[in-house]
MMTF fields as JSON, N, C-alpha, C and O atoms, coordinates in Angstrom:
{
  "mmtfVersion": "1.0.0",
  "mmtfProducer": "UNKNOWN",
  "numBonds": 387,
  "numAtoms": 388,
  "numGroups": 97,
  "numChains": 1,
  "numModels": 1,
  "chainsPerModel": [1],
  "groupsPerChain": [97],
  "chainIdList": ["A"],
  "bondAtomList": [4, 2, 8, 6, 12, 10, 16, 14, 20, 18, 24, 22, 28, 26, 32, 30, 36, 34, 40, 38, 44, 42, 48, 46, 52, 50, 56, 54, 60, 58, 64, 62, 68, 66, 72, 70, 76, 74, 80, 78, 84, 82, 88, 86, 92, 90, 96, 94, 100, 98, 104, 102, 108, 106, 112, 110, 116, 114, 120, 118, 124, 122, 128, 126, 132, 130, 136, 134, 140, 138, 144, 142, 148, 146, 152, 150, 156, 154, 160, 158, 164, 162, 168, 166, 172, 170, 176, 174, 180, 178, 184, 182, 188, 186, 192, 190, 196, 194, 200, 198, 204, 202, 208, 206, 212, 210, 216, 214, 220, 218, 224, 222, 228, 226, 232, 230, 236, 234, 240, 238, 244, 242, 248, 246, 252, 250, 256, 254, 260, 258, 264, 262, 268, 266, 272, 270, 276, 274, 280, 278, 284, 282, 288, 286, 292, 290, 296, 294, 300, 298, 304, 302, 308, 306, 312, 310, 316, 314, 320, 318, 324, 322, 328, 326, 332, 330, 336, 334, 340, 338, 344, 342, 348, 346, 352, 350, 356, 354, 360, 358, 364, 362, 368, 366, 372, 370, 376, 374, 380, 378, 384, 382],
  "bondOrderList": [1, 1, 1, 1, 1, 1, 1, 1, 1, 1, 1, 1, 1, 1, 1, 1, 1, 1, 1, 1, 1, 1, 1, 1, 1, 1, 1, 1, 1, 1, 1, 1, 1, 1, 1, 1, 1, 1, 1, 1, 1, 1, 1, 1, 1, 1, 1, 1, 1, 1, 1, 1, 1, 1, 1, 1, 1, 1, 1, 1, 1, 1, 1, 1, 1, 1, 1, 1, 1, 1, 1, 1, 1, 1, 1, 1, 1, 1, 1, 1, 1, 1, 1, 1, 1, 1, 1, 1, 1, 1, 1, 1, 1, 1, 1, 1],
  "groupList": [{"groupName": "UNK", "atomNameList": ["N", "CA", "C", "O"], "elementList": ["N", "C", "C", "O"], "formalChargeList": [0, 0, 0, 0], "bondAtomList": [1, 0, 2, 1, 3, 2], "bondOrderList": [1, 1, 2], "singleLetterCode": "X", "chemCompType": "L-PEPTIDE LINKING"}],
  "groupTypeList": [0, 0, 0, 0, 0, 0, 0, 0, 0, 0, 0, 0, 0, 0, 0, 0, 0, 0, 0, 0, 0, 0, 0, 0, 0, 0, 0, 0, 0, 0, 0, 0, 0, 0, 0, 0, 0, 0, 0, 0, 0, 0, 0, 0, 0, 0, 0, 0, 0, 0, 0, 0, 0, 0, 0, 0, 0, 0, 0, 0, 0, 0, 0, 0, 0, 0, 0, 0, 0, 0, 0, 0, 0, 0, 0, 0, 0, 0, 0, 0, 0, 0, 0, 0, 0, 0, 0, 0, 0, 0, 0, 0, 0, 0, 0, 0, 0],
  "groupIdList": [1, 2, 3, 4, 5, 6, 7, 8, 9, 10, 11, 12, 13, 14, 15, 16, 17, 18, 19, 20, 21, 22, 23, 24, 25, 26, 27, 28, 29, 30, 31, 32, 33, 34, 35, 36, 37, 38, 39, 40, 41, 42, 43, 44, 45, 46, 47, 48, 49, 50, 51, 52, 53, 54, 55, 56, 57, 58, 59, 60, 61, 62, 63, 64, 65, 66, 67, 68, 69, 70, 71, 72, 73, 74, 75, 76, 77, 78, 79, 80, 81, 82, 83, 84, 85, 86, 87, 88, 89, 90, 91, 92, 93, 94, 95, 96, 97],
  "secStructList": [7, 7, 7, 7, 7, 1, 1, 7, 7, 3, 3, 7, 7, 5, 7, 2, 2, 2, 2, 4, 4, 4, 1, 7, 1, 1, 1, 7, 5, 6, 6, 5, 7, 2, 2, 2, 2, 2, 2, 2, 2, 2, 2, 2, 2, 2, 2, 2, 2, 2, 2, 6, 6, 6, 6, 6, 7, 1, 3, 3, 7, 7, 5, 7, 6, 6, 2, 2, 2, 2, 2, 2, 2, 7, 1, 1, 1, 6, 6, 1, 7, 7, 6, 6, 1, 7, 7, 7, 1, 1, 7, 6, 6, 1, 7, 7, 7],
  "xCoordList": [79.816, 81.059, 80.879, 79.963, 81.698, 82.208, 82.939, 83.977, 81.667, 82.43, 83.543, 83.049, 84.729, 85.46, 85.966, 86.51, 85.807, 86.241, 84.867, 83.84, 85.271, 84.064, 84.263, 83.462, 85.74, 86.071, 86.327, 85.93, 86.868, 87.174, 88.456, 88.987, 88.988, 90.061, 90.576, 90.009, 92.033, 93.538, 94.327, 94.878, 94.329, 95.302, 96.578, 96.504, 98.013, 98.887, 99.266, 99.084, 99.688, 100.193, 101.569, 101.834, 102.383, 103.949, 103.668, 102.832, 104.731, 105.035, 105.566, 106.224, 105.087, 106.071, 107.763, 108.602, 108.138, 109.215, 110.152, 111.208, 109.353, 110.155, 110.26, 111.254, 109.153, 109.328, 110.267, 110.875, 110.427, 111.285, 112.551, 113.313, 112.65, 114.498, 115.002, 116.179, 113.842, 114.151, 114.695, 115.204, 114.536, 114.607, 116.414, 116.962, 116.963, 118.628, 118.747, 117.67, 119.444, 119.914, 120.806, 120.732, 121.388, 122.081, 121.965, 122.257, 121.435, 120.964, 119.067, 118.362, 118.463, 117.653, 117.488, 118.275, 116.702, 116.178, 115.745, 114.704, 116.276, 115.946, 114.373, 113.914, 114.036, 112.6, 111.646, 110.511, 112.055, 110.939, 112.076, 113.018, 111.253, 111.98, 111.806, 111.134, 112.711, 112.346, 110.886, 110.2, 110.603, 109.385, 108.296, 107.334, 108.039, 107.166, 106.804, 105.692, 108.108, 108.185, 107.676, 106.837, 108.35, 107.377, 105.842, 105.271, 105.173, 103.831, 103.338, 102.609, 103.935, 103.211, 102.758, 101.738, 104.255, 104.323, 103.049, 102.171, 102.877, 101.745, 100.647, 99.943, 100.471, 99.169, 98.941, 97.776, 99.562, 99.91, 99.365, 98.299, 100.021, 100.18, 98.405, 97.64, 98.127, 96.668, 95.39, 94.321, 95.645, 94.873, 94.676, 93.658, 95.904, 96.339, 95.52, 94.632, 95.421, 94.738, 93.048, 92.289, 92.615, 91.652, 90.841, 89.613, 91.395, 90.795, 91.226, 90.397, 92.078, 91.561, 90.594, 90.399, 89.923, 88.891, 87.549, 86.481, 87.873, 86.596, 86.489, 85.374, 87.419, 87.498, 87.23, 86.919, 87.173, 86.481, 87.123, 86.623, 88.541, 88.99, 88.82, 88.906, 88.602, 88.453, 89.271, 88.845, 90.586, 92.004, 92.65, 92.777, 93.621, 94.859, 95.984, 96.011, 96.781, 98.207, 98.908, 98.496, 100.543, 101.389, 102.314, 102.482, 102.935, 104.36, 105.154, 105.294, 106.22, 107.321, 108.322, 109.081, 108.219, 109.518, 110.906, 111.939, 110.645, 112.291, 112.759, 113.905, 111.646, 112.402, 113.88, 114.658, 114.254, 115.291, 116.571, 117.56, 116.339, 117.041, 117.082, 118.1, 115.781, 115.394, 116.486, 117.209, 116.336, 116.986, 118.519, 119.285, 118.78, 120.697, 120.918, 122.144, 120.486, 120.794, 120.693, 121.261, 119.911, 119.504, 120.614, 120.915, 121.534, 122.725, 121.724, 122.332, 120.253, 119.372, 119.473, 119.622, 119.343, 118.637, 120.073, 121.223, 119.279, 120.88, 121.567, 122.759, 120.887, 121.431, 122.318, 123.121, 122.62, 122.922, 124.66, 125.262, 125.234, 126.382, 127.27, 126.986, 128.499, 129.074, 130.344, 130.643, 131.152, 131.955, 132.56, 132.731, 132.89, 134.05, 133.729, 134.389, 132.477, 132.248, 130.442, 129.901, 130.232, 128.907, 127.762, 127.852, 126.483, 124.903, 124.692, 125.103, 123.824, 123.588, 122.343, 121.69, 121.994, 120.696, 121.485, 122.679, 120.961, 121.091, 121.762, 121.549, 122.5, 123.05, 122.097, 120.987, 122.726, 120.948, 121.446, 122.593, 120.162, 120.345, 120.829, 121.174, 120.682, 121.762, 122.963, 122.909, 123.699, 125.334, 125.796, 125.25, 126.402, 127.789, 127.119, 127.228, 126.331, 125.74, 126.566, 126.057],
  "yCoordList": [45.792, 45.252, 43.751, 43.422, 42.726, 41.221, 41.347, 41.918, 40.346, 40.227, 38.801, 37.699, 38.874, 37.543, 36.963, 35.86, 37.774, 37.283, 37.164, 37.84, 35.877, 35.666, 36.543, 37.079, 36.38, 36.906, 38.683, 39.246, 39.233, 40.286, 40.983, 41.167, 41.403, 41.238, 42.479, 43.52, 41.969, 43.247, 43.3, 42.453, 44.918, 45.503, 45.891, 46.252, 45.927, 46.349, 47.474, 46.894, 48.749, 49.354, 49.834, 50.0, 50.082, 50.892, 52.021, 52.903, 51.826, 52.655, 53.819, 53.544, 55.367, 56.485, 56.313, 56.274, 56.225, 55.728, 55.43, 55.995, 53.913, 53.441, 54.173, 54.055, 54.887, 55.608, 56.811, 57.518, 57.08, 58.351, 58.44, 59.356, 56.69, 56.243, 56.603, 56.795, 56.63, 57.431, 58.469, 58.573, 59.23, 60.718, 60.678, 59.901, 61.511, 61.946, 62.122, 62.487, 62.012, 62.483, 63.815, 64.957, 63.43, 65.053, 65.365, 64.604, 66.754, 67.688, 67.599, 66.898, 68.185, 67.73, 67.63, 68.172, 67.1, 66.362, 67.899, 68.512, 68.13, 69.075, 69.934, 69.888, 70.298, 71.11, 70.348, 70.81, 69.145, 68.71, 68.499, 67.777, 69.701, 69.883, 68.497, 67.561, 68.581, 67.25, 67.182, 66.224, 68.807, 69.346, 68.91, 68.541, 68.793, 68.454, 67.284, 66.782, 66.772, 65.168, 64.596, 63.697, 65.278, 64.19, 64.258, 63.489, 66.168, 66.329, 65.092, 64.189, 65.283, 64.054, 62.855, 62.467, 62.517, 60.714, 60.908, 60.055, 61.654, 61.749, 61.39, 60.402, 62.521, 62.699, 61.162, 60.765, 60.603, 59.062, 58.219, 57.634, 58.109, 57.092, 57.377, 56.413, 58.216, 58.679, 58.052, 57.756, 57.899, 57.831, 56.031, 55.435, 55.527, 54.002, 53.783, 53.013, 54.226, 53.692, 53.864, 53.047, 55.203, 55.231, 54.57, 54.487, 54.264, 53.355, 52.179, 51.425, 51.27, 50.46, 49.867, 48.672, 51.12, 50.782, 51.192, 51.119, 51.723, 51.862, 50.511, 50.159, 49.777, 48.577, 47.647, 46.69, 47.323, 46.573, 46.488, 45.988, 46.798, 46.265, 46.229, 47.419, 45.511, 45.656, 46.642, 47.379, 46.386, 46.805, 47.272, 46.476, 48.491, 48.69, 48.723, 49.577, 48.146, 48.628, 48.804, 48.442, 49.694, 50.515, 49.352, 48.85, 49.024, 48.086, 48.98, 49.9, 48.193, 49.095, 47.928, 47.901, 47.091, 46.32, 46.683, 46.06, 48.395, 48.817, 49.533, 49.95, 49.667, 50.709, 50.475, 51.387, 49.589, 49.406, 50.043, 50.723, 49.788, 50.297, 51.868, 52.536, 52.352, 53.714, 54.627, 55.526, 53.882, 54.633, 54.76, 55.599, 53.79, 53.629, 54.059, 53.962, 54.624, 55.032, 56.553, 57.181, 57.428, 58.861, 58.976, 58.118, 60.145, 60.689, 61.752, 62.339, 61.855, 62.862, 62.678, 63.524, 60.646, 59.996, 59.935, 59.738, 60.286, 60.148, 58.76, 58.711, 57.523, 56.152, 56.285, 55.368, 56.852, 56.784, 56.949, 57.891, 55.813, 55.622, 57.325, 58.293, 57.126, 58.492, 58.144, 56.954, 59.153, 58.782, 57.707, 57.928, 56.509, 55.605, 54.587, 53.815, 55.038, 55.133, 53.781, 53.64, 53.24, 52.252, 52.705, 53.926, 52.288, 52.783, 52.315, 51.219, 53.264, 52.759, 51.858, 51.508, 51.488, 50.355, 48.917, 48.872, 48.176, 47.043, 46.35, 46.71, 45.438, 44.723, 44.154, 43.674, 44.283, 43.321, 41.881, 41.496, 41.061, 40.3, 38.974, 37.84, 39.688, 38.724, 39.394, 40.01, 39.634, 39.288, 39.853, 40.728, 39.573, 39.378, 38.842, 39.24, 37.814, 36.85, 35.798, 34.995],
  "zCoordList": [164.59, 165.109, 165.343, 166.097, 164.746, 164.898, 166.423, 166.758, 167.421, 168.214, 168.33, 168.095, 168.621, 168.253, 169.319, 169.271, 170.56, 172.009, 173.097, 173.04, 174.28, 174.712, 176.241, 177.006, 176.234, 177.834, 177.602, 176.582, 178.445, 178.285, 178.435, 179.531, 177.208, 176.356, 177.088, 177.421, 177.255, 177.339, 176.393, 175.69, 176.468, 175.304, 175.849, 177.023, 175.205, 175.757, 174.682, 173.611, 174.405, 174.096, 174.104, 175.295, 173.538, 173.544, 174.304, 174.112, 175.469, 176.341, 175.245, 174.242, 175.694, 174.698, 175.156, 174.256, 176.441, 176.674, 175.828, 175.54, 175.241, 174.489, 172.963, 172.247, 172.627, 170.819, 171.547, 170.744, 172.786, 172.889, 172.542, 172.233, 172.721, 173.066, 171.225, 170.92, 170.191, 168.797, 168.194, 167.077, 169.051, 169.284, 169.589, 170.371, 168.921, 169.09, 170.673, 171.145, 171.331, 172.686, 172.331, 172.785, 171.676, 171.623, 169.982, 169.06, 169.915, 169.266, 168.69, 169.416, 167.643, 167.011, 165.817, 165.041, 165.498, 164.024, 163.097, 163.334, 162.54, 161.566, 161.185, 160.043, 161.725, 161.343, 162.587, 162.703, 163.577, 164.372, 165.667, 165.994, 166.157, 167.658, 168.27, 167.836, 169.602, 170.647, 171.222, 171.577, 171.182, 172.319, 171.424, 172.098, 169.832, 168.993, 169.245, 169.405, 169.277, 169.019, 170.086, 170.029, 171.594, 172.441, 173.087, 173.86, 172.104, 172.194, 171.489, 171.9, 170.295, 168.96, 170.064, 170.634, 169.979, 170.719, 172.012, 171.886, 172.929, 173.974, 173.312, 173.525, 172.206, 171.825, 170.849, 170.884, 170.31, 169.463, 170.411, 170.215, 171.436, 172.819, 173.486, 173.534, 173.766, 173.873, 172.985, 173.519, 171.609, 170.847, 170.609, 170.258, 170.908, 171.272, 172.145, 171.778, 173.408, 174.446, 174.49, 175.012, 173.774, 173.873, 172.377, 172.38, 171.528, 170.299, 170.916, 170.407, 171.819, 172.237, 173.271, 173.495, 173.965, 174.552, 174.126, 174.734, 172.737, 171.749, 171.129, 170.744, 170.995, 170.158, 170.822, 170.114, 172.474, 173.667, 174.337, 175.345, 174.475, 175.347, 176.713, 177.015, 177.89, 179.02, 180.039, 180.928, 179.588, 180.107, 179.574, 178.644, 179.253, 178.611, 179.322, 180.209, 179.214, 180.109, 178.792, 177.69, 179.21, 178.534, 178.949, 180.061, 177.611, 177.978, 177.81, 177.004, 179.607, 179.534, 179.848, 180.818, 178.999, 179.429, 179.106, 179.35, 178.202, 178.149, 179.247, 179.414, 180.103, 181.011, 181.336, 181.058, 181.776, 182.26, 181.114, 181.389, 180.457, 179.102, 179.175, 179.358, 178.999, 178.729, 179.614, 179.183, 181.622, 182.208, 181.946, 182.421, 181.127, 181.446, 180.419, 180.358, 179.234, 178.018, 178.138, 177.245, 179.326, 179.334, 179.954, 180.784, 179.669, 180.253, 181.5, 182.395, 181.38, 182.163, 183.306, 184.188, 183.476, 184.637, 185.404, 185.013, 187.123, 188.052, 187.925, 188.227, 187.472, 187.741, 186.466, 186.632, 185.368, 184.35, 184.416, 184.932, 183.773, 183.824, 183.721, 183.016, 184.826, 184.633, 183.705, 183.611, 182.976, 182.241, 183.155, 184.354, 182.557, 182.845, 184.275, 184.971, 184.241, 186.008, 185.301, 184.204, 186.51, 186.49, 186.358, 186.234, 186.309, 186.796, 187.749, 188.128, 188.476, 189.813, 190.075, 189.092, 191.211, 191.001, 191.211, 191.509, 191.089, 191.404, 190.152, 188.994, 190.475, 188.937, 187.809, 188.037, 186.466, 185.825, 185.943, 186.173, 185.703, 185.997, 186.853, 186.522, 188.162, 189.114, 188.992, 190.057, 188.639, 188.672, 189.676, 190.347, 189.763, 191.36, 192.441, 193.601, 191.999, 192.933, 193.554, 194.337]
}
């Protein structure tokens, strides 16, 4: 192994979160259940983190900078807009400041 870093290096990985938001919300994908799909994505997301700390990394963190997204798009999550109606939580971005 070429080492090419002197300090000790962080990895960030894709939150599954975000490969979930792929996945149909309503119905499924033809021959690959939801329940497949989000074993796969675990077991994917797993293999990310641990080949990057075969590869050196010091650190891994999971980016989740979609969360915010993730939650307002799941009809699952309670904050999740009701027909016709807002999400709950705080405004994005500032507004009605």
């Amino acid at each position: 192994m070429v080492k090419l870093a002197t300090k000790p290096m962080k990895q960030a990985v894709i939150a599954p979160s975000m490969l979930a938001l792929l996945y149909p919300l309503d119905g499924e994908v033809p021959g690959y259940s939801r329940k497949q799909f989000e074993e796969d994505l675990c077991n994917e997301c797993e293999k990310d983190i641990r080949r990057a700390f075969e590869a050196g990394a010091a650190r891994v963190s999971v980016d989740f900078t979609e969360g915010r997204l993730a939650t307002r798009k799941d009809p699952r999550t309670p904050s999740a807009p009701a027909a016709g109606g807002a999400a709950g939580g705080s405004p994005p971005c500032g507004a009605g400041r």
